[in-house]
C-alpha positions as CSV (number, residue, x, y, z in Angstrom):
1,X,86.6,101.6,38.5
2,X,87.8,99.8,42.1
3,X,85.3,100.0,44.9
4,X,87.2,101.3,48.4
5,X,87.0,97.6,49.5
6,X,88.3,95.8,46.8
7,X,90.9,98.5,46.5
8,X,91.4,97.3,50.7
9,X,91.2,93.8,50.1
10,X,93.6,93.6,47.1
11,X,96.1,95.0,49.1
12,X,97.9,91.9,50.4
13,X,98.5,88.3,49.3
14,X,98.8,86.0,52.1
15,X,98.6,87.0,55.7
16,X,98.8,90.9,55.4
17,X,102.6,90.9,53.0
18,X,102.1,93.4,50.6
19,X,101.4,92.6,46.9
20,X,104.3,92.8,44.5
21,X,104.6,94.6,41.1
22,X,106.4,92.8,38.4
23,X,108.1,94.0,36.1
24,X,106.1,94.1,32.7
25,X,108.1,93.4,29.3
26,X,107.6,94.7,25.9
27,X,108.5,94.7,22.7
28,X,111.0,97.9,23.8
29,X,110.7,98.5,27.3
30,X,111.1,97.1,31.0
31,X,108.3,99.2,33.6
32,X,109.8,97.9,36.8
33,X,109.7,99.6,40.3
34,X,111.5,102.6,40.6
35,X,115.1,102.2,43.0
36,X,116.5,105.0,45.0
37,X,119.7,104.9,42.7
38,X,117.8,105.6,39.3
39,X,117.7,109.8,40.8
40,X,120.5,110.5,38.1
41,X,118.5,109.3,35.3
42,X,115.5,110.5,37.3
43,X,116.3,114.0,37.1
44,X,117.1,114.5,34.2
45,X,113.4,113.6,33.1
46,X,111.7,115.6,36.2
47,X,114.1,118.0,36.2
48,X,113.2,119.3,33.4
49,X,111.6,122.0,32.6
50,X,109.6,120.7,29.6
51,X,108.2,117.5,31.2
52,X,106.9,119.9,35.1
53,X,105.2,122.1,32.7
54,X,102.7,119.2,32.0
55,X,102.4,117.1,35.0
56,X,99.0,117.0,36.9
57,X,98.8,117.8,39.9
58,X,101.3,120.6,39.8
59,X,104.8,119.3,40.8
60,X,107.7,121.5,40.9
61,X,110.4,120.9,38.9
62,X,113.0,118.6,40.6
63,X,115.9,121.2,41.5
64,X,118.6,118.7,42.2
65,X,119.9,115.3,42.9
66,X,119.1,115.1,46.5
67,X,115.6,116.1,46.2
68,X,115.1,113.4,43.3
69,X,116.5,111.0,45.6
70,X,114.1,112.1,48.4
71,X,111.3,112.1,45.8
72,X,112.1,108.4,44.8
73,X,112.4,107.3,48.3
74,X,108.8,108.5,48.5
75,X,107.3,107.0,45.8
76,X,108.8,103.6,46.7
77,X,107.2,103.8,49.5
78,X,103.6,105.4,48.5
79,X,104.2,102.4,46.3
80,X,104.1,99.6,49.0
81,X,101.5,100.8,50.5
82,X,99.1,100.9,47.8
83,X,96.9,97.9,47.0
84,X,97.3,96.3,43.5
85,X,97.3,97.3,41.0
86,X,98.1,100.7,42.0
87,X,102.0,102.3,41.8
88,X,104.9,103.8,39.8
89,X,106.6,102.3,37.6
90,X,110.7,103.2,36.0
91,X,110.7,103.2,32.0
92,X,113.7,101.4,31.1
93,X,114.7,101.0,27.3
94,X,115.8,97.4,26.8
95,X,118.1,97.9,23.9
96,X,120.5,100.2,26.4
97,X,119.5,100.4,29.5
98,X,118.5,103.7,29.8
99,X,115.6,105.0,31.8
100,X,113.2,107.6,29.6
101,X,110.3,108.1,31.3
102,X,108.1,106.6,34.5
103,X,104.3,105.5,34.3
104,X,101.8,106.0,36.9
105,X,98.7,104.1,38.0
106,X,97.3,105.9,41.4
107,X,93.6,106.2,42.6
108,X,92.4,110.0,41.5
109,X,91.1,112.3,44.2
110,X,88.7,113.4,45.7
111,X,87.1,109.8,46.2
112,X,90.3,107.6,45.3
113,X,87.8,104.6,43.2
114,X,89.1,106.1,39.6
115,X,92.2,105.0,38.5
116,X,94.3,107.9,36.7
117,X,97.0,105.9,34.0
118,X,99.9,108.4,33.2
119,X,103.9,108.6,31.8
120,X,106.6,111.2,31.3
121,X,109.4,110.8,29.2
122,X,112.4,112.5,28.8
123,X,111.9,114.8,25.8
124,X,114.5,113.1,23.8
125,X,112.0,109.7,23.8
126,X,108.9,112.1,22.6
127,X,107.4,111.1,19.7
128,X,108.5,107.3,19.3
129,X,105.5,105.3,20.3
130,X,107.3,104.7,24.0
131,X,103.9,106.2,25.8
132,X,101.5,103.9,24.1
133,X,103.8,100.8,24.3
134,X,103.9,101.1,27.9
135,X,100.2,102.6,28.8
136,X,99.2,98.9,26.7
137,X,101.1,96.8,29.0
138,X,99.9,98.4,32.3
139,X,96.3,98.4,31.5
140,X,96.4,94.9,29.8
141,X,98.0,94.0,33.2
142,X,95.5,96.3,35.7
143,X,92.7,95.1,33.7
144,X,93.6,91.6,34.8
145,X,93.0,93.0,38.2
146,X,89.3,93.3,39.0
147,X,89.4,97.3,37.1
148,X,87.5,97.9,34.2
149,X,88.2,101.6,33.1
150,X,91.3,103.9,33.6
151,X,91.7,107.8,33.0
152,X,94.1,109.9,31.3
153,X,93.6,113.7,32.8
154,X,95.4,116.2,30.5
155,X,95.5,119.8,30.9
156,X,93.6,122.1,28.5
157,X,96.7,123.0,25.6
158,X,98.7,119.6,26.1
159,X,98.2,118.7,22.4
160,X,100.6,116.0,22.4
161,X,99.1,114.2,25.4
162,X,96.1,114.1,24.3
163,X,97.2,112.9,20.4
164,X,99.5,110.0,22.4
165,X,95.9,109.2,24.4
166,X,93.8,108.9,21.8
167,X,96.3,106.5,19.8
168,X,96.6,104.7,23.0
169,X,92.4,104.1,22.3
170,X,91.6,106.1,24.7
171,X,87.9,108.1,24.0
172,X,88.0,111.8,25.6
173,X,84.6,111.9,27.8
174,X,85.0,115.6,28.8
175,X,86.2,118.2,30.5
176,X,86.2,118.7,34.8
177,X,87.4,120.3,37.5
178,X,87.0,116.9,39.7
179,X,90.4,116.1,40.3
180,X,92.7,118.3,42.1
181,X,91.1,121.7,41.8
182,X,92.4,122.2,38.1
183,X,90.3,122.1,35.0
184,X,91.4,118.9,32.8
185,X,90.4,117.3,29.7
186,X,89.4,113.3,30.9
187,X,90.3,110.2,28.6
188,X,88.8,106.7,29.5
189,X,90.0,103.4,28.4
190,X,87.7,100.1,28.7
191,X,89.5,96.4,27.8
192,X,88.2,96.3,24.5
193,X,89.8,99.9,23.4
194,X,92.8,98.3,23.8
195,X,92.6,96.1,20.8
196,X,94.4,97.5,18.1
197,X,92.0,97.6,15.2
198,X,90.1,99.9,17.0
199,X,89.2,103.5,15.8
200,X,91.2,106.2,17.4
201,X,88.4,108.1,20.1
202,X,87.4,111.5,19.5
203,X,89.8,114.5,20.7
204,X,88.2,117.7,22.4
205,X,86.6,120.1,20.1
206,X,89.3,122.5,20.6
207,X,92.4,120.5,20.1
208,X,91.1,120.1,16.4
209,X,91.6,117.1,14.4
210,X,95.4,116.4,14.5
């Protein structure tokens, strides 16, 4: 959690530039800042109709390449206004190039000091350890930033989410109807849960024990 004034004062380095994102590097993957000409690739992640079915808040499947590019445009800039280590992130494969997925860090509503860590991936890139490599590096590198907890909210039925969640350490806390109006299922990661040996943290009682 990032009290509204660290969350103010982290927001520039220097006299009032905005902070930069780098790009973070793993074993796989680039997460660098999304650019207005990745809305090909873009679209055909969030324009498709089985990645919208799971995103939280609602968003509306993307109908087309000018309203992907619009979209982009926005999150670049929702992304340079927000104080570090907030943003959006592109998931770019290193071996080809090719963008799979995007990962999310953004302050949860109603009082924006919980930190919500997400991804989508393009369906094709389900099931190959992409999420948890890149949900690692972004909270090893926002827990170098004054944070010490993120959450994962998953809607009630999204199986696979909360399976990739808990082998990303994350320990389900409960469910709530907190954050955006919708009832959700709440993960929490802390440092420590990101050390590999760790046990994997309890699902919810009704997403049994696969």
């Amino acid at each position: 959690m990032l009290s509204q004034h660290r969350l103010q004062a982290a927001n520039t380095t220097g006299a009032g530039t905005p902070a930069l994102r780098p790009p973070l590097t793993t074993e796989r993957l680039v997460l660098r800042g999304w650019r207005v000409d990745d809305a090909p690739a873009a679209l055909t992640i969030f324009g498709h109709a089985a990645v919208a079915r799971w995103l939280s808040p609602d968003m509306d499947q993307v109908p087309d390449l000018a309203a992907m590019r619009l979209l982009l445009q926005q999150w670049i800039a929702e992304t340079a206004r927000m104080p570090l280590p907030a943003g959006r992130w592109a998931m770019q494969r290193r071996e080809d190039g090719r963008i799979i997925g995007g990962a999310i860090l953004l302050p949860l509503p109603p009082g924006n000091e919980d930190f919500e860590i997400g991804w989508q991936l393009h369906p094709e890139a389900w099931g190959q350890g992409y999420a948890t490599e890149a949900t690692h590096a972004l909270a090893g590198w926002t827990f170098r930033h004054d944070v010490d907890e993120l959450f994962a909210v998953v809607r009630p039925g999204n199986t696979r989410a909360a399976a990739t969640v808990r082998r990303n350490g994350m320990h389900w806390v409960g469910e709530t109807n907190k954050y955006f109006g919708l009832t959700l299922q709440v993960f929490r990661l802390r440092p420590a849960d990101l050390d590999q040996a760790a046990p994997n943290g309890l699902l919810p009682p009704a997403f049994g024990a696969n």
